[in-house]
C-alpha positions, 0 to 999 in steps of 0.5 A: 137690542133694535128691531131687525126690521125697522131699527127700533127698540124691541119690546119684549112681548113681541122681541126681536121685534119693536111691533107685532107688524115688524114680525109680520114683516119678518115673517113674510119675507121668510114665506117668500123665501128672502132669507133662503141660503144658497145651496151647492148640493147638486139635487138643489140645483136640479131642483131649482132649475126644473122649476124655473121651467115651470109655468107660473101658474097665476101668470095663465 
């Protein structure tokens, strides 16, 4: 099995990661919402779209 990140052999204390990095790497990518599937449930859309129209508020 290789590391989903890097491609490197897993080691088992950390698998499916070769590294305690590539699983933070992994794990930020899901915090950011990378991995996030699309949805085509109506309120999911609303949703989304009232908060496209919110201000970033680090931006002001």
């Amino acid at each position: 099995m290789t590391c989903p990140v890097c491609g490197k052999a897993t080691v088992q204390r950390v698998r499916p990661f070769c590294s305690k990095r590539c699983a933070d790497v992994d794990l930020g990518r899901w915090l950011r919402g990378d991995y996030a599937l699309p949805s085509r449930d109506p309120e999911d859309i609303e949703r989304a779209a009232i908060e496209l129209d919110r201000p970033d508020p680090e931006t002001h």
